[in-house]
N, CA, C and O of each residue as an XYZ file, in Angstrom:
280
protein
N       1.713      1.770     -5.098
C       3.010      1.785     -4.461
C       3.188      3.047     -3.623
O       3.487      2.808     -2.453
N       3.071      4.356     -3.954
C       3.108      5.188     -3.030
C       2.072      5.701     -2.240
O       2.096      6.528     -1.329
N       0.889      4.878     -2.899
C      -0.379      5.162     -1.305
C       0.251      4.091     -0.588
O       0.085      4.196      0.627
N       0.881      3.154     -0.927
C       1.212      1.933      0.560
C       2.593      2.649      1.138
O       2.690      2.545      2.361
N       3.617      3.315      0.522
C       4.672      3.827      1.130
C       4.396      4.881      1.970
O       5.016      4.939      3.032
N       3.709      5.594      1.740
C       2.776      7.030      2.070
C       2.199      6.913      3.565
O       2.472      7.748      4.427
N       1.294      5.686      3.812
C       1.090      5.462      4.657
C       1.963      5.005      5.946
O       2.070      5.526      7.056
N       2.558      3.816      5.379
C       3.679      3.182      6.184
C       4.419      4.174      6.876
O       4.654      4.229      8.083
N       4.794      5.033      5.878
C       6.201      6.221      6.270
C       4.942      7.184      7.659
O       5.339      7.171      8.824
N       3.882      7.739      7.418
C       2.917      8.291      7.871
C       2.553      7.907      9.373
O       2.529      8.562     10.415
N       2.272      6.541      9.052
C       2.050      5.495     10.256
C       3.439      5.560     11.192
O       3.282      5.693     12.406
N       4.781      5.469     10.654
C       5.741      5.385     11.405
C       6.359      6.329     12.213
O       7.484      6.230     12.702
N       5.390      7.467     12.360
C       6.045      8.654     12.104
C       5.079      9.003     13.209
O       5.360      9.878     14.029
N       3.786      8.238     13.245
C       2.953      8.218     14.450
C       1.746      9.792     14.086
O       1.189     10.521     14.906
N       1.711      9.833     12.667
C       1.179     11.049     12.606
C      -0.373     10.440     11.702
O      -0.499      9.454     10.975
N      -1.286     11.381     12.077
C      -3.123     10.406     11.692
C      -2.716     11.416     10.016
O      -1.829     12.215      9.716
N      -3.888     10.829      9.284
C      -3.967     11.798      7.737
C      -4.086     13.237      8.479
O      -3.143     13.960      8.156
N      -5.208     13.997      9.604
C      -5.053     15.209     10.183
C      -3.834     15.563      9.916
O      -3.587     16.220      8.905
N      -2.955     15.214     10.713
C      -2.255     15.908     11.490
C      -0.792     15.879     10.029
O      -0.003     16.820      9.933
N      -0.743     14.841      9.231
C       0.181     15.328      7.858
C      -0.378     16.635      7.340
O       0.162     17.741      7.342
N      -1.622     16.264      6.878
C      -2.419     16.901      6.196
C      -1.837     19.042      6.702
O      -1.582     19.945      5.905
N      -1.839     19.091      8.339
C      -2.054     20.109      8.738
C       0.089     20.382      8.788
O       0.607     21.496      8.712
N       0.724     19.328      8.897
C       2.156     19.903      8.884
C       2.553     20.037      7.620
O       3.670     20.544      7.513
N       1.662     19.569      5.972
C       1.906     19.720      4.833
C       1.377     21.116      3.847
O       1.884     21.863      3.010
N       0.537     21.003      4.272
C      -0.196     21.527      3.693
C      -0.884     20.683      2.474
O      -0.941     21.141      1.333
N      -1.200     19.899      2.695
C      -1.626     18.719      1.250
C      -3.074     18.861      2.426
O      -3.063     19.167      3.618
N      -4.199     18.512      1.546
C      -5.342     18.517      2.386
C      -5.376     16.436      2.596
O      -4.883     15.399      2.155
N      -6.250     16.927      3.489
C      -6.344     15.277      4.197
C      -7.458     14.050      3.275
O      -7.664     12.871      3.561
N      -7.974     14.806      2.213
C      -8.679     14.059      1.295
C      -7.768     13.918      0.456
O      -7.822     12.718      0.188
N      -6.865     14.420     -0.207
C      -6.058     14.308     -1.270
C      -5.183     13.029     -0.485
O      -5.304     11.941     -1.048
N      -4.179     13.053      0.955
C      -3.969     12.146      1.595
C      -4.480     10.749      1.495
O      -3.987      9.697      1.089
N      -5.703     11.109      2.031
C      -6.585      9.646      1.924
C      -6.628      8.921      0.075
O      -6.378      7.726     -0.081
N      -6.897      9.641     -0.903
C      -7.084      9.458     -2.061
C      -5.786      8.997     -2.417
O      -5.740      8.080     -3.237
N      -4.513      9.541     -1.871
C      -3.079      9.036     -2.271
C      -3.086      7.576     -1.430
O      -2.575      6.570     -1.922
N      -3.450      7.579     -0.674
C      -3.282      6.080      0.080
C      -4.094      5.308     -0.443
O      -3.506      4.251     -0.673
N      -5.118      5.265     -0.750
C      -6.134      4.601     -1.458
C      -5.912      3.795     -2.791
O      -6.580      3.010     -3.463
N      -4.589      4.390     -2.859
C      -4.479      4.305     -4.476
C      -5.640      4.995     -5.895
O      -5.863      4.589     -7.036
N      -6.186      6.259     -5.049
C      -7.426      6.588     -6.156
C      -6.533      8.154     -6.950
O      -6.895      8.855     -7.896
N      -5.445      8.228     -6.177
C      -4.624      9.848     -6.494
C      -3.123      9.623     -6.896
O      -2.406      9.570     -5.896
N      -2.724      9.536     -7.598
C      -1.360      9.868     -7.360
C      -1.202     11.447     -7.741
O      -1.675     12.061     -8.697
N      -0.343     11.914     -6.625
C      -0.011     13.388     -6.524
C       0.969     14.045     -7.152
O       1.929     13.805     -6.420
N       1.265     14.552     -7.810
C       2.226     16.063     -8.586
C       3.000     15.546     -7.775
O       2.751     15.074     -6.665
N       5.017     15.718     -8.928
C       6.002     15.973     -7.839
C       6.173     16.410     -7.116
O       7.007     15.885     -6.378
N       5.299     18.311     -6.478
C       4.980     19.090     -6.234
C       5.093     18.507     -4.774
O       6.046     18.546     -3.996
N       3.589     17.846     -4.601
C       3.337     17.243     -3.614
C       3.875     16.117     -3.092
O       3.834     15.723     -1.927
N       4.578     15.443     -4.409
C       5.664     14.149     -3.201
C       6.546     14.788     -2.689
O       7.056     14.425     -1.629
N       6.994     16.108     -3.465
C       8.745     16.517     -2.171
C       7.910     17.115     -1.375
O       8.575     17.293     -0.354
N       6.768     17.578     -1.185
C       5.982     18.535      0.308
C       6.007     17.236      1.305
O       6.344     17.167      2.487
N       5.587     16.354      0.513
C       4.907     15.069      1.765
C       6.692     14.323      2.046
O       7.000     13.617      3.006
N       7.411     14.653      1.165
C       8.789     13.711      2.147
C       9.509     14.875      2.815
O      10.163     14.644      3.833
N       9.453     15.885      2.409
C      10.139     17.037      3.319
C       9.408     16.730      4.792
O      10.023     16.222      5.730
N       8.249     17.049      4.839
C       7.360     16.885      6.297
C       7.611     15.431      6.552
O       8.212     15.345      7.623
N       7.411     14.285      6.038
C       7.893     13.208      6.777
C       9.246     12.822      6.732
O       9.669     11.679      6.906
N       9.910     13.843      6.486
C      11.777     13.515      6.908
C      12.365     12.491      6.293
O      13.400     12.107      6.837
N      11.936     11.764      5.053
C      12.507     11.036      4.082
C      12.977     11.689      2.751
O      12.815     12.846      2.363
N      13.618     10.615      2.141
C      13.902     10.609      0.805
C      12.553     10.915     -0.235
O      11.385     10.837      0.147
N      12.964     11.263     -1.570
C      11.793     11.127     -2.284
C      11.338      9.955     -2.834
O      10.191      9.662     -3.171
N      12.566      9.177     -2.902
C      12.212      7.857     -3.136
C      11.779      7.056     -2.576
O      11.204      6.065     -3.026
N      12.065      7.464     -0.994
C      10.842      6.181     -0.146
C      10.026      6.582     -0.648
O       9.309      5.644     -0.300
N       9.299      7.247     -1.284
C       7.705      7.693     -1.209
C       7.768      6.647     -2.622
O       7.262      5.548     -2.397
N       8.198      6.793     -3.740
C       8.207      6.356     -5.085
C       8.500      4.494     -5.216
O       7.811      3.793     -5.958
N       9.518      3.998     -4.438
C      10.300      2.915     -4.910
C      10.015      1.967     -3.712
O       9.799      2.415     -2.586
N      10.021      0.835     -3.957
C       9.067     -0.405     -3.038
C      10.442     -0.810     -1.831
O      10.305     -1.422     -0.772
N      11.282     -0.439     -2.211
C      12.522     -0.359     -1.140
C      12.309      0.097      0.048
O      12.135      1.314     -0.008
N      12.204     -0.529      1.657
C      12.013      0.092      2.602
C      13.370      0.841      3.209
O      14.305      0.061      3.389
N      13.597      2.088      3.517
C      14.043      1.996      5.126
C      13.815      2.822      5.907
O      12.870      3.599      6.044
N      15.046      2.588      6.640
C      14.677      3.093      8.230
C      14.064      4.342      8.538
O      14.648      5.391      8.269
N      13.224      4.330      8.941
C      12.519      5.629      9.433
C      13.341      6.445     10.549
O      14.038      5.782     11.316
N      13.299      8.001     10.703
C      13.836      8.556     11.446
C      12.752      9.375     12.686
O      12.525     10.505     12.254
N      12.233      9.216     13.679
C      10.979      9.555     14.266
C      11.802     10.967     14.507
O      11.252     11.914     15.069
């Protein structure tokens, strides 16, 4: 659930694993491994990755979509 939200939000946002990776500070393998479904990441790292993609913490967590803010 949050490697598919992760991405989506990622994808919408028009940003590659690089370029999160480099406005997060989360490295871009840990990225890939969260999308993959092979990682789930520390709270730590879900509020880093929704702060930088300008969402909630719960888009990242809960199968509920919305609106993205570019």
């Amino acid at each position: 659930m949050i490697g598919d939200n992760l991405k989506r939000l990622r994808r919408a946002k028009n940003y590659s694993q690089v370029d999160l990776s480099k406005l997060s500070g989360v490295s871009q393998t840990t990225i890939s491994d969260v999308e993959n479904n092979v990682y789930t990441p520390n709270i730590k790292k879900i509020i880093v990755l929704a702060k930088t993609l300008n969402v909630d913490v719960n888009e990242l967590l809960t199968d509920e979509e919305q609106e993205v803010t570019k």
